[in-house]
C-alpha positions in Angstrom: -4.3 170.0 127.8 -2.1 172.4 125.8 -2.3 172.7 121.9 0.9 171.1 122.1 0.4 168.2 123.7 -2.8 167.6 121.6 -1.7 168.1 117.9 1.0 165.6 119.1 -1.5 162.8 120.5 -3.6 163.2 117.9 -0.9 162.3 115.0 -0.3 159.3 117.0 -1.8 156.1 115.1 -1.7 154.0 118.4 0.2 151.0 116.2 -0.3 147.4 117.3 3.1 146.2 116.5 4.4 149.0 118.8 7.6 150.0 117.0 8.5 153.2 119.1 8.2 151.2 122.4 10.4 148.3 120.7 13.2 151.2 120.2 12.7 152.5 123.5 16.1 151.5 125.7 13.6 151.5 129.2 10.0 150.0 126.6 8.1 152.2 128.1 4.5 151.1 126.4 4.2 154.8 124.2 1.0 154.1 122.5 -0.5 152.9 125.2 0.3 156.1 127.2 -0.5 158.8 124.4 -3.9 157.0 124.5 -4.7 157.2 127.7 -3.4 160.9 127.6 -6.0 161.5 124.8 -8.9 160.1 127.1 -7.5 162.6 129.9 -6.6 159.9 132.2 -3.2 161.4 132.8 -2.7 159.9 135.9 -3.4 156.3 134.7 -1.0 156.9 131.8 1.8 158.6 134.2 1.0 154.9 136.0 1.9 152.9 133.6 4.8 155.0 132.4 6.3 154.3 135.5 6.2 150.4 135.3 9.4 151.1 133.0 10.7 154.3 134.2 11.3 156.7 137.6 13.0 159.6 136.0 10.3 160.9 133.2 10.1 164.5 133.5 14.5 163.9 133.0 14.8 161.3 130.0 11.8 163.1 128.5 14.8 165.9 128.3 18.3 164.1 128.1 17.2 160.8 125.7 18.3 161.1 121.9 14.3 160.6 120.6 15.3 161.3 117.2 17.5 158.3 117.3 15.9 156.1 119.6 11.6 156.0 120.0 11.0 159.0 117.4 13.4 156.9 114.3 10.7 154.3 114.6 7.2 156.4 114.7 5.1 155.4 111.9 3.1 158.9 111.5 6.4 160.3 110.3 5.8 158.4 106.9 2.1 160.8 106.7 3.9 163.5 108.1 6.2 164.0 111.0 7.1 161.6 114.2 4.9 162.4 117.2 7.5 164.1 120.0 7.0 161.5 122.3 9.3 163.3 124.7 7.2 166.3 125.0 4.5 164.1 126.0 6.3 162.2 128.5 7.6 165.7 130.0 3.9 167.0 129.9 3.3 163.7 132.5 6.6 163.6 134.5 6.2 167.7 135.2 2.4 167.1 136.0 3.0 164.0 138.7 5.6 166.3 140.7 3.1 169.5 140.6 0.2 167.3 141.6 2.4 165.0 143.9 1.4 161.4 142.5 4.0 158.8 144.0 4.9 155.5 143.0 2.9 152.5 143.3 4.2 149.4 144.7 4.7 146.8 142.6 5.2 143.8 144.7 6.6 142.8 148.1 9.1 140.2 146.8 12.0 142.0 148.4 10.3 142.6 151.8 12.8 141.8 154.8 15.7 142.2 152.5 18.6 145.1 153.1 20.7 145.9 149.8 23.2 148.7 149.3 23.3 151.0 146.0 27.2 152.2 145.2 26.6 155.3 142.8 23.5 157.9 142.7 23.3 158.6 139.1 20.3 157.1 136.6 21.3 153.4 136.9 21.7 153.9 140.5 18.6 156.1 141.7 16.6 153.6 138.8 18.0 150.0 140.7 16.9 151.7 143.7 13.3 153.1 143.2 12.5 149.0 141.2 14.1 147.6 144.7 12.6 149.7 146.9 8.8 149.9 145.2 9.0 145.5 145.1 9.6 145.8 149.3 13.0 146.2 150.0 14.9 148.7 152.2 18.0 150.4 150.3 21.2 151.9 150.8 22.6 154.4 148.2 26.4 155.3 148.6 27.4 158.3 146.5 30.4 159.8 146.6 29.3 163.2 145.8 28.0 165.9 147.9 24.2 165.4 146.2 22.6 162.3 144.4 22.2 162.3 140.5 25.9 161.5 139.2 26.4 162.3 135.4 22.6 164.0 135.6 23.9 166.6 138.2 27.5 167.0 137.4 28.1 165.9 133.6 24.9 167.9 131.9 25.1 171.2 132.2 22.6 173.3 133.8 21.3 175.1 130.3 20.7 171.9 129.2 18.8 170.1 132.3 17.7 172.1 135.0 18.7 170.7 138.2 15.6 172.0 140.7 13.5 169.7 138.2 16.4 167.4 138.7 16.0 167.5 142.7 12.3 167.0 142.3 12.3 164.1 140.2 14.8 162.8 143.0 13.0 163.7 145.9 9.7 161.5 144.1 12.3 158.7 144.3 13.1 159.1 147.7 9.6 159.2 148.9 9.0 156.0 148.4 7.9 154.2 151.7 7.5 150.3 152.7 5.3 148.9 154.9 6.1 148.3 158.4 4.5 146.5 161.5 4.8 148.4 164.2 3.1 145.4 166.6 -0.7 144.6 167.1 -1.2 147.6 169.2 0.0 150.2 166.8 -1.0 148.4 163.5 0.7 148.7 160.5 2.7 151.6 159.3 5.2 153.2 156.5 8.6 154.5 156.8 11.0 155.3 154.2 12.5 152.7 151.9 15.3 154.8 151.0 18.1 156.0 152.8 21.3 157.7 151.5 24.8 158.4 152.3 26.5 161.1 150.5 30.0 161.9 150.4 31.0 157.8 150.7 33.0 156.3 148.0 34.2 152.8 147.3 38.3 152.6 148.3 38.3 155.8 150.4 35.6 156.0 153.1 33.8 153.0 152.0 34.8 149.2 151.5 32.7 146.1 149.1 33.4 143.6 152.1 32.4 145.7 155.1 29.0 145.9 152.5 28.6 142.4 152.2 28.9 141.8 155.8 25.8 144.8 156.5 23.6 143.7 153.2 22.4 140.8 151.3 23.4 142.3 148.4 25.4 145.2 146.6 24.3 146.8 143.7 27.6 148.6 141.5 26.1 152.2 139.8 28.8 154.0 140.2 29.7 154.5 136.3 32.4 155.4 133.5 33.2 159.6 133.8 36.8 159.1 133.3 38.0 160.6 130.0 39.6 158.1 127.1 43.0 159.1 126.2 43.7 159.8 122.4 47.4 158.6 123.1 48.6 161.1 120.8 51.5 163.4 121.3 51.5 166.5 123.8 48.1 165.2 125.5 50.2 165.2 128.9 50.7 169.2 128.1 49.5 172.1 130.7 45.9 172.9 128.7 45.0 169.6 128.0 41.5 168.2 129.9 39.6 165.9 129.7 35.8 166.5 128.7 34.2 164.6 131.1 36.8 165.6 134.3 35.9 169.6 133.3 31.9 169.2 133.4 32.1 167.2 136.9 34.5 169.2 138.6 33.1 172.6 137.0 36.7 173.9 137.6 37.9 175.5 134.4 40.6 177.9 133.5 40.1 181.7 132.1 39.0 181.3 128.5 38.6 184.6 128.0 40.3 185.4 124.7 41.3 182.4 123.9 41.2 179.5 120.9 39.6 176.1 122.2 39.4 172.7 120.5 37.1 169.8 121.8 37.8 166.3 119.9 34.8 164.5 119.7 31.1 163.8 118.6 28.8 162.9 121.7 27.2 164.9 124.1 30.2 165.4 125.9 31.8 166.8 123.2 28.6 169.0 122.6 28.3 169.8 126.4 32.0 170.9 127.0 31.7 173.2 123.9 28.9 174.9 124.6 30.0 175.6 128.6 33.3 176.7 127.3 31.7 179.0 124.9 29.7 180.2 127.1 32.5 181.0 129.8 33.8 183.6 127.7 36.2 181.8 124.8 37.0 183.9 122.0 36.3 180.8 119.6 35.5 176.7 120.4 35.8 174.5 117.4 35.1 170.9 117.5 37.1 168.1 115.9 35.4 165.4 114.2 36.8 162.4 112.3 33.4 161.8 110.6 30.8 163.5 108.7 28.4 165.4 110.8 25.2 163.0 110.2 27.5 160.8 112.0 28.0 162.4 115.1 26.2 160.5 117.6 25.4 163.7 119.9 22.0 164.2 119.4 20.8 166.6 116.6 19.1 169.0 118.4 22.3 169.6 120.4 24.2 170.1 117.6 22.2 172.6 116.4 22.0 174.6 119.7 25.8 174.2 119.6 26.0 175.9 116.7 23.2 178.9 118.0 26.2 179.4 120.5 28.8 179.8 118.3 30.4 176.4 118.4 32.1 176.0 115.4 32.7 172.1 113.9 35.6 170.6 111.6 33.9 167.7 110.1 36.3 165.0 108.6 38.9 166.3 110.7 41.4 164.3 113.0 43.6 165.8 115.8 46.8 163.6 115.5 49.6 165.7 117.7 49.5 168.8 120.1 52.6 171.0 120.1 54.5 173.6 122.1 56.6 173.6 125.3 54.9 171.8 127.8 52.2 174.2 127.1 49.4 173.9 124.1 50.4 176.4 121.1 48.6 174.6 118.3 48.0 171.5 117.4 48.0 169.0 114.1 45.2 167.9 112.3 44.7 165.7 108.9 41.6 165.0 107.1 39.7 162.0 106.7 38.0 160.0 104.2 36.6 156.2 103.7 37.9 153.9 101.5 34.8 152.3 100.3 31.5 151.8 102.4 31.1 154.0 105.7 32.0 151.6 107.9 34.4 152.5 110.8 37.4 150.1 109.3 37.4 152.2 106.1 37.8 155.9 108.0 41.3 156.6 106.7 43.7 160.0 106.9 44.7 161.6 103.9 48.1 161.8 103.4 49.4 164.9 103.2 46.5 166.7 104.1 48.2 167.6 107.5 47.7 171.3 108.6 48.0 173.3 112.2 46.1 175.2 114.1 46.9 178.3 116.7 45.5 176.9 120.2 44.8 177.9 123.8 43.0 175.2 125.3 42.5 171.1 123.9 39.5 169.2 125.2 39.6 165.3 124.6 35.6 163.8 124.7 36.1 160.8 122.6 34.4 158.7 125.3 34.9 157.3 128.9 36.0 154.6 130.4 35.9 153.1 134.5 38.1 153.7 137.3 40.2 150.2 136.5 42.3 150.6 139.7 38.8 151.0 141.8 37.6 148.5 139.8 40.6 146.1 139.7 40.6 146.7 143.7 37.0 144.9 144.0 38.4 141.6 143.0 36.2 140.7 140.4 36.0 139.4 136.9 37.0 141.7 134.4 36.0 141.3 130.7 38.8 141.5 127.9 37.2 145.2 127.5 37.6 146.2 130.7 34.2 146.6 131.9 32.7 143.6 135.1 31.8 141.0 133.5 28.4 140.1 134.3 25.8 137.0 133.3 22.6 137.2 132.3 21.4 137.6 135.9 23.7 141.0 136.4 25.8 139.0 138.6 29.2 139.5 138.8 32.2 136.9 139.8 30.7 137.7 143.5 26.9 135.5 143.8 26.4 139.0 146.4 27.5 141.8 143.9 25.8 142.9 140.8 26.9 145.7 138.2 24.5 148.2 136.0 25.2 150.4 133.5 28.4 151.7 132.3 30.2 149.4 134.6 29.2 146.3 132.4 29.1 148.2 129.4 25.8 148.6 128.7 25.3 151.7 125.9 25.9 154.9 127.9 22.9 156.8 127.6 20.5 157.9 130.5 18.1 155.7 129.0 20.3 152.5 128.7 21.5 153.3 132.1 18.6 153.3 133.6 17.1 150.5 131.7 19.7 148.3 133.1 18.7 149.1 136.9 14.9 147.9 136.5 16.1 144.7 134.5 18.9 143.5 137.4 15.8 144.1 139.8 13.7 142.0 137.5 16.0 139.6 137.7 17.1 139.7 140.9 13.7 138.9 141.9 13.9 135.7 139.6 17.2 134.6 141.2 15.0 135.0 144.6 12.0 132.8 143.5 14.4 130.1 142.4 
């Protein structure tokens, strides 16, 4: 155990109430773990960290701690929070070196054949919880390789994607139980299977999948770009923040003046990649302060390591030239009594312009309405599939995860929502 690992354990004060595993999106049982990791019984605390998660060594990486299990740690009123995701890194990393897999959890789901649309956190998480209580899956993914907005929205300086492939490949390796007849016995095959480069409306259609499964899991997520429906965002130089980190097609920055509007991790991401690509300067746009930003604060700070620039307060109303960016308008912002998003108001007359090359818009994502509107089901009046408390759509064969049904878009939150639909799948079952 590294010196790391133990000045953090030993800072934990294993709490009864539990209030780090309470603010955990996935409730992954924290003190219970760091216990066990104390006592050396790493594999029995990498067993019950995977009751609630699949993708440690990844979340341990991508998930805001500081605003989500680390907010909550007591030990930070003695002296700081315990860094809960170093310690669930320290496991994740250790089960791929030592090759620990999965452990079933129950065989509910044996005999039954389900189909996955979407390979990214909610998906691959729905996936392992179906496969590991009996089930044989299906995952669809559109893209060439499995891991959606892990693989092709976070850039590689931020998550390395052989660590990526490996924490897949665990996933995949999950195996049920077959009978191969008396005179062989019984025997394992895989539980998994996937089909890349098949997506929903092109190569792939929901009622052919009901006809082939008894159900149809929807994973397939929110990575198109909100518009700011301001004027000149149709212009040559305008992207959108979330379109530029999937495709990885950009233009030549070299030399030129970029602006990202936003404050999450796609803001943070698209900054720092375009920065790095050779831009002469990137300057984000934000309408808040910047303990407001909801990108996480050790991103913020790396942004700034790389020469990101910020422009707190600030709000991009209007982008001019001739059909081509040449600068755009900004005002300033302030509330009008208590910090509350009602009372963010522009200042009149603060209005000034800025010289620009390139405009990024990352002020959050929304789903493919006309896929979505194409499935024939229930929408809700924000435009996400309505769901009940079951995950069960309009369609008693097709349930959504994650972004789809609006549930918070984080890794975390994604992949939270994949374990409970199984959990409650399974319920449906045993009524």
């Amino acid at each position: 155990m590294n010196e790391k690992i133990l000045d953090e354990i030993n800072r934990c004060f294993n709490c009864v109430k539990k209030p780090c595993m309470k603010a955990c999106p996935l409730n992954n049982d924290i003190p219970k773990i760091i216990s066990l990791v104390k006592d050396e019984k790493y594999e029995d605390a990498y067993e019950i960290l995977t009751k609630t998660t699949v993708l440690p060594s990844i979340t341990s990486i991508v998930c805001p701690h500081e605003r989500q299990c680390k907010s909550n740690c007591t030990a930070k009123f003695k002296s700081e929070a315990v860094d809960i995701g170093h310690i669930e890194s320290f496991l994740g990393r250790m089960a791929i070196e030592k090759g620990w897999k999965f452990s079933n959890i129950s065989y509910d789901l044996v005999g039954m054949k389900l189909a996955v649309i979407g390979g990214g956190p909610a998906g691959l998480t729905v996936s392992a919880f179906l496969a590991r209580n009996g089930a044989e899956v299906t995952i669809f993914e559109k893209q060439k390789k499995l891991g959606g907005l892990l693989r092709y929205g976070i850039p590689d300086f931020r998550l390395d994607k052989d660590l990526l492939d490996k924490a897949i490949d665990k996933i995949l390796e999950i195996d049920i139980q077959t009978n191969f007849g008396d005179e062989f016995g019984v025997g394992y095959k895989s539980a998994i299977s996937v089909e890349c480069g098949r997506e929903l409306g092109i190569n792939l259609s929901l009622e052919d999948l009901k006809e082939k499964f008894d159900a149809i899991f929807l994973a397939f997520g929110s990575n198109i770009s909100k518009p700011m429906s301001i004027m000149g965002e149709d212009f040559k130089g305008v992207f959108g923040g979330n379109e530029l980190l999937e495709s990885g097609s950009h233009p030549n920055y070299d030399g030129k003046v970029v602006f990202v509007s936003g404050g999450g991790n796609v803001a943070i991401d698209v900054a720092r990649t375009i920065k790095r690509l050779g831009a002469k300067s990137v300057t984000i746009l934000y309408r808040r302060s910047e303990d407001e930003m909801p990108a996480e604060t050790k991103e913020i700070n790396e942004a700034k390591m790389d020469g990101v620039e910020f422009l707190f307060h600030t709000n991009l109303i209007a982008i001019h030239g001739n059909d081509s960016v040449e600068e755009i308008e900004c005002i300033k912002t302030f509330y009008d009594g208590e910090m509350v998003r009602e009372n963010l108001k522009n200042i009149n007359g603060s209005n000034f312009y800025l010289k620009a090359d390139y405009v990024v818009m990352a002020i959050g994502s929304k789903i493919n309405m006309e896929l979505v509107n194409n499935l024939k089901l229930d929408i809700t009046s924000k435009n996400y599939i309505k769901i009940d408390d079951n995950y069960m759509t309009s369609d008693e064969k097709v349930f959504a995860i994650g972004d789809l049904a609006g549930v918070n878009s984080t890794v975390a939150w994604a992949a939270s929502s994949g374990r409970k639909a199984v959990e409650k799948f399974i319920e449906l079952r045993g009524e």
